[in-house]
C-alpha positions as CSV (number, residue, x, y, z in Angstrom):
1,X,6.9,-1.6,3.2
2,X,4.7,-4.5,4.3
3,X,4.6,-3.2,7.8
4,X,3.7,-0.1,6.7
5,X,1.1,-1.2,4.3
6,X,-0.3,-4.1,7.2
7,X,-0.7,-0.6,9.7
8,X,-1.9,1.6,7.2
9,X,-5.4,1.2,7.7
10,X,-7.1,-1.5,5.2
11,X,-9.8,-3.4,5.7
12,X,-9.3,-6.8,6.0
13,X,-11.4,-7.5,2.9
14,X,-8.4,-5.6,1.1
15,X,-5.7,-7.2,-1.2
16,X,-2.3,-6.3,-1.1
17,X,-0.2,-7.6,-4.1
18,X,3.3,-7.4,-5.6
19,X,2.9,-6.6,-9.3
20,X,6.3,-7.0,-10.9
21,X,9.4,-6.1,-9.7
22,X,8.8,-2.5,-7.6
23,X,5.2,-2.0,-7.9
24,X,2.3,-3.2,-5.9
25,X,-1.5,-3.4,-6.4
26,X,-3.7,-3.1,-4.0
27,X,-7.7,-4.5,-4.4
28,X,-10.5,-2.8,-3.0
29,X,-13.6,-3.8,-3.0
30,X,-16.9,-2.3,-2.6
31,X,-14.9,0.9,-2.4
32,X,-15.8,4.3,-4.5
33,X,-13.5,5.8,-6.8
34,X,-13.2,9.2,-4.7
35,X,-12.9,6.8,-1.6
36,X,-9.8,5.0,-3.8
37,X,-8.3,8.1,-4.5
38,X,-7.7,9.2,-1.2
39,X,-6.7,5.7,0.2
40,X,-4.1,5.7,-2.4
41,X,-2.9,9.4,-2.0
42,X,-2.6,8.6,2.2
43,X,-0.6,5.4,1.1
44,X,1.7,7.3,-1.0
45,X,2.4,10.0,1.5
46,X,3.0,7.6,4.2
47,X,5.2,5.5,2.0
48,X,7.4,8.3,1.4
49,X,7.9,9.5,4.7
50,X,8.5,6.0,5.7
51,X,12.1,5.0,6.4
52,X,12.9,1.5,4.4
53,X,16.0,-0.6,5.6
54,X,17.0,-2.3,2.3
55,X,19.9,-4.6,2.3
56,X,21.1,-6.3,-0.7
57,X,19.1,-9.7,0.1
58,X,15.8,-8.0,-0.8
C-alpha cells in the first residue's frame, strides 16, 4: 500500500498517515472539497485493483 500510495499522485505537500490499525488518513492542504473527493475516489479504486502481498509479519 505505501508503494501504491507514494505513486499515486500526491503532492509533496501531502500527509499520508496510519490511523489505527487498517485505516489511513491522508492530509491535503489547500485542496477543495470536490478536488478531495475525487483524489480519494482515484485512491480507492486503485487500492482495490492493487495486488497486496501480506505475510503474517505485517
Amino acid at each position: 500500500m505505501a508503494d501504491y500510495l507514494t505513486n499515486s499522485g500526491l503532492r509533496k505537500n501531502d500527509t499520508v498517515a496510519r490511523w489505527g490499525g487498517e485505516e489511513i488518513v491522508i492530509l491535503l492542504p489547500n485542496t477543495s472539497l470536490d478536488d478531495a473527493y475525487i483524489m480519494a475516489r482515484r485512491l480507492c479504486e486503485g487500492l482495490s485493483q492493487n495486488k497486496m502481498h501480506i505475510t503474517r509479519f505485517i
